[in-house]
C-alpha positions as a Python dict, from the first residue, in 0.01 Angstrom:
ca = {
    (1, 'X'): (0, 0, 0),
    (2, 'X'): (205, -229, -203),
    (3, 'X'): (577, -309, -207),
    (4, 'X'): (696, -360, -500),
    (5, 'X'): (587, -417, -850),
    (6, 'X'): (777, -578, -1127),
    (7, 'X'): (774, -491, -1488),
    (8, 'X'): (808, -755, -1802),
    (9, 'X'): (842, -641, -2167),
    (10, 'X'): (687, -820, -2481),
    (11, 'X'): (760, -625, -2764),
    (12, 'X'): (584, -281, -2785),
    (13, 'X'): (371, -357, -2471),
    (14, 'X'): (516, -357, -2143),
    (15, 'X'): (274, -554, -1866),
    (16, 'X'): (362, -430, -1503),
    (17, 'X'): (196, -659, -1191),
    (18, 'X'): (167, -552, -913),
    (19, 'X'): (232, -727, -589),
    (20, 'X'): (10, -668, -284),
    (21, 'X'): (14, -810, 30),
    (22, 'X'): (-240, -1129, 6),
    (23, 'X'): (-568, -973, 97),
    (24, 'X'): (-521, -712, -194),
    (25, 'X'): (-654, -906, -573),
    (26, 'X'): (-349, -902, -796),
    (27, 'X'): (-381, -605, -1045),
    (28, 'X'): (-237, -613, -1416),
    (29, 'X'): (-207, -253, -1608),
    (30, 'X'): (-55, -247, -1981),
    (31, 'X'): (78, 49, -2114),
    (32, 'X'): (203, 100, -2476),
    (33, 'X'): (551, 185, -2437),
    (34, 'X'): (791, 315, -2694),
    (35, 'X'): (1150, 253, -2533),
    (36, 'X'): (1466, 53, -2648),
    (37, 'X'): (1582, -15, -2285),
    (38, 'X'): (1404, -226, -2066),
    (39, 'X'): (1169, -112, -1762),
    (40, 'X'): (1375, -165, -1400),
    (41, 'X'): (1211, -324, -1105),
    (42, 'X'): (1191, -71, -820),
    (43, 'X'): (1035, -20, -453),
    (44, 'X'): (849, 187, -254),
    (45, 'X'): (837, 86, 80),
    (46, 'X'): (1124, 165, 345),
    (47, 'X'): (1105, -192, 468),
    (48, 'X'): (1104, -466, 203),
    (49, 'X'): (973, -784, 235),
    (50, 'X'): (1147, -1080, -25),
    (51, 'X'): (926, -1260, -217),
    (52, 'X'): (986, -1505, -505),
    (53, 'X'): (835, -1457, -835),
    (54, 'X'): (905, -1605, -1126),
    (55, 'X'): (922, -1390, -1466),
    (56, 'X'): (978, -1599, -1779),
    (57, 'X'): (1102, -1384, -2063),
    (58, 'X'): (1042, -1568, -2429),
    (59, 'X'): (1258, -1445, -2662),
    (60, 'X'): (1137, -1416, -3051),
    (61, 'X'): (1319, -1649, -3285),
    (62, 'X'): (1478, -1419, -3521),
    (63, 'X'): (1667, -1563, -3845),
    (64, 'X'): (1897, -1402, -4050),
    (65, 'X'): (1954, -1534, -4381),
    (66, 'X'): (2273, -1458, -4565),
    (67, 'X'): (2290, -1403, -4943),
    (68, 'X'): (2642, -1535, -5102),
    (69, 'X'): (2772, -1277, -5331),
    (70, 'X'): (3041, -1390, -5598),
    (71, 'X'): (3288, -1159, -5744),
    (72, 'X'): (3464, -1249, -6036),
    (73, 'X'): (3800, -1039, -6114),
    (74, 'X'): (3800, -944, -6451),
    (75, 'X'): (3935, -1099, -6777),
    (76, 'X'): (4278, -919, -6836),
    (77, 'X'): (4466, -921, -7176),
    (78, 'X'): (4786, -856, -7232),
    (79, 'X'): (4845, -660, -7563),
    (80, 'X'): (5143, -606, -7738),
    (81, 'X'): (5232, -231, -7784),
    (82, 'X'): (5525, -72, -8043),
    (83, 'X'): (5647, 259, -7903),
    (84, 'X'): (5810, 478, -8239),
    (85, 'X'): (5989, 732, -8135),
    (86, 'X'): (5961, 1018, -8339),
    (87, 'X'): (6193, 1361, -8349),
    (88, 'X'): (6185, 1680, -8574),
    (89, 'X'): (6293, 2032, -8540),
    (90, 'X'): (6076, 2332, -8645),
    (91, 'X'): (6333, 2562, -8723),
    (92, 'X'): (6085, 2906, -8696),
    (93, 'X'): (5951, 2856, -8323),
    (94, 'X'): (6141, 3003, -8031),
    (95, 'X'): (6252, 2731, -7769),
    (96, 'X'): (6200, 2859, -7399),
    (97, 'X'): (6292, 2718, -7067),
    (98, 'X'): (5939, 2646, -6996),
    (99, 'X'): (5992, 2322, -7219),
    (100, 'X'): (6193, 2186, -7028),
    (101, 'X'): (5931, 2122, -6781),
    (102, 'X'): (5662, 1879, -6799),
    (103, 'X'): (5466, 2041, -6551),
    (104, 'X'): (5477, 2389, -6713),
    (105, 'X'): (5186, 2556, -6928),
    (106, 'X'): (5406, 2615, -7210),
    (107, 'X'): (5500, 2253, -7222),
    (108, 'X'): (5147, 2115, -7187),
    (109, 'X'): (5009, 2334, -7479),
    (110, 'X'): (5255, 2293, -7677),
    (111, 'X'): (5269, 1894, -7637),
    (112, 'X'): (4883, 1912, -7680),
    (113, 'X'): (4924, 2127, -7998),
    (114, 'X'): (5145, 1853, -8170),
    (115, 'X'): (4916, 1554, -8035),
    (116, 'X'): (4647, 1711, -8177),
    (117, 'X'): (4779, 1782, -8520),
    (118, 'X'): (4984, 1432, -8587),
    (119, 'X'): (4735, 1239, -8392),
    (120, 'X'): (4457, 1237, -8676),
    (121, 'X'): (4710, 1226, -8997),
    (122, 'X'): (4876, 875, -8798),
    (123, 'X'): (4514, 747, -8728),
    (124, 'X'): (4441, 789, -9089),
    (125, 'X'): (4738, 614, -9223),
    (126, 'X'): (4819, 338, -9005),
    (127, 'X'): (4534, 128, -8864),
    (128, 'X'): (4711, -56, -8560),
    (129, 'X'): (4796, 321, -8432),
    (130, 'X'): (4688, 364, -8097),
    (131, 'X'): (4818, 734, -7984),
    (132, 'X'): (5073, 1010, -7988),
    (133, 'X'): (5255, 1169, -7642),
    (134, 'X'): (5552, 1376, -7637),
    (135, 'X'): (5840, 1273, -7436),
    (136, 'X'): (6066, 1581, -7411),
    (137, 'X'): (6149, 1939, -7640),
    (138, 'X'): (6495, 2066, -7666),
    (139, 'X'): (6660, 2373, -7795),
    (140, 'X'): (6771, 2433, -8115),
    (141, 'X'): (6480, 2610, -8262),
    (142, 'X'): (6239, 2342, -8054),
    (143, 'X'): (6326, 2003, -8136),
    (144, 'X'): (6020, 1734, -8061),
    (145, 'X'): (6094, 1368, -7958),
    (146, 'X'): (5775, 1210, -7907),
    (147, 'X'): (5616, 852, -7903),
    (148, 'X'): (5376, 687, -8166),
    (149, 'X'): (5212, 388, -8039),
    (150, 'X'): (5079, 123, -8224),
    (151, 'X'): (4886, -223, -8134),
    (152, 'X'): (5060, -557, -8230),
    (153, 'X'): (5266, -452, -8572),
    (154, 'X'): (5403, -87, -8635),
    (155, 'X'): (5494, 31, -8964),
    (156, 'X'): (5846, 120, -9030),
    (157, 'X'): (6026, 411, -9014),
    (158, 'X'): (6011, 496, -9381),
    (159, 'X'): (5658, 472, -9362),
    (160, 'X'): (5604, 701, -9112),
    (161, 'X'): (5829, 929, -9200),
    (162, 'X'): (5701, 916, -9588),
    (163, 'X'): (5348, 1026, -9372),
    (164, 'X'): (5459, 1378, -9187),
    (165, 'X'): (5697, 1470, -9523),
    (166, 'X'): (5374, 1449, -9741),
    (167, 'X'): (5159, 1699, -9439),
    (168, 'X'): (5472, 1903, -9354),
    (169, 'X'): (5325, 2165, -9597),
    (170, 'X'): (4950, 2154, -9449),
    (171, 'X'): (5053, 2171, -9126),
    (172, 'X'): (4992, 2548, -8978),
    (173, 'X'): (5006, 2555, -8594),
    (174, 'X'): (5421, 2439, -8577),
    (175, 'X'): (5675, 2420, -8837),
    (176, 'X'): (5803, 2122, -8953),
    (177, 'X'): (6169, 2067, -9079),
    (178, 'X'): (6137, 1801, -9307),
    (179, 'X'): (6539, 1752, -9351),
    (180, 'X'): (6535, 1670, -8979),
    (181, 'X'): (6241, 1425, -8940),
    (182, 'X'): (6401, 1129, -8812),
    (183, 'X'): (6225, 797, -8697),
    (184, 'X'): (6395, 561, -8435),
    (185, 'X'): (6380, 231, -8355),
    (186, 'X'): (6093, -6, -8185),
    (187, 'X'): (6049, -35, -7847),
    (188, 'X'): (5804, -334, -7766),
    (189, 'X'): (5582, -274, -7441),
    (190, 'X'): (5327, -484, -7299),
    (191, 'X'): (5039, -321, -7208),
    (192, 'X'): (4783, -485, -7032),
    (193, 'X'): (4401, -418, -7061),
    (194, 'X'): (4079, -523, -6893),
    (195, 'X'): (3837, -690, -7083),
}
């Protein structure tokens, strides 16, 4: 009988020796072992007997090497944007209470409706122009404030207003007063855009 045997682990193999009293020949048995946690010394014999053996464990060298990743934020430009605000009645179209909201279905088609329309006939004529968005309806047939904006020079008011008198008469989806258009101001914004 022996009493005790003691395990080591070097990589997938793990060697276990066991100790026998001196008149037994030292024995060595390696198994192919598959587990992450290491094998644990243990006895057999009621009465145990210290002796002193020496297990060396070598550790492989392992190196990490680190790649150095550089971000660069990106190039921003600020741009100079001309808000024209533009307002006009269309004297045929019921106003509703929906309007009022931003949030409402009514508002949101009807908003769309005049983007949609304006949008292309302001592209056309003015090259700087960047979009159309309405900013509010109110009552009184509907009246339409919305904002035309334009990159770094906007034409004036004449102009623009020379622009929706000429496709008042085309224009089928909304009605358009043309004794209320009315174009005013510029509002200068800074807008500022990745590059």
């Amino acid at each position: 009988m022996y009493s005790c045997f003691v395990c080591s682990r070097e990589g997938p193999l793990v060697t276990i020796i066991h100790l026998f009293p001196l008149f037994f020949p030292k024995e060595t048995t390696t198994l192919n072992v598959t587990t992450p946690s290491p094998v644990i010394a243990a006895t057999t014999a009621a009465k145990v007997t210290t002796t002193a053996t020496k297990v060396t464990t070598t550790a492989a060298k392992v190196t990490t090497t680190a790649t150095k990743v550089t971000t660069t934020a990106p190039t921003t430009i600020a741009e100079t944007v001309i808000t024209r605000l533009l307002t006009f009645r269309s004297q045929d179209d019921t106003f509703t209470s929906e309007l009022l909201d931003p949030s409402s279905a009514e508002f949101k088609n009807r908003a769309t409706l005049i983007e949609t329309t304006l949008g292309p006939l302001c592209r056309t004529a003015f090259p700087t122009f960047i979009n159309i968005y309405v900013i509010v309806f109110r009552e009184g047939s509907i009246i339409q404030t919305s904002g035309l904006r334009f990159s770094s020079s906007a034409p004036n008011s004449t102009q623009i207003k020379t622009v929706l008198l000429e496709a008042a008469p085309t224009i089928t989806d909304f009605n358009v007063d043309t004794t209320s258009i009315f174009v005013d101001g510029t509002r200068k914004q800074y807008l500022i855009l990745p590059f």
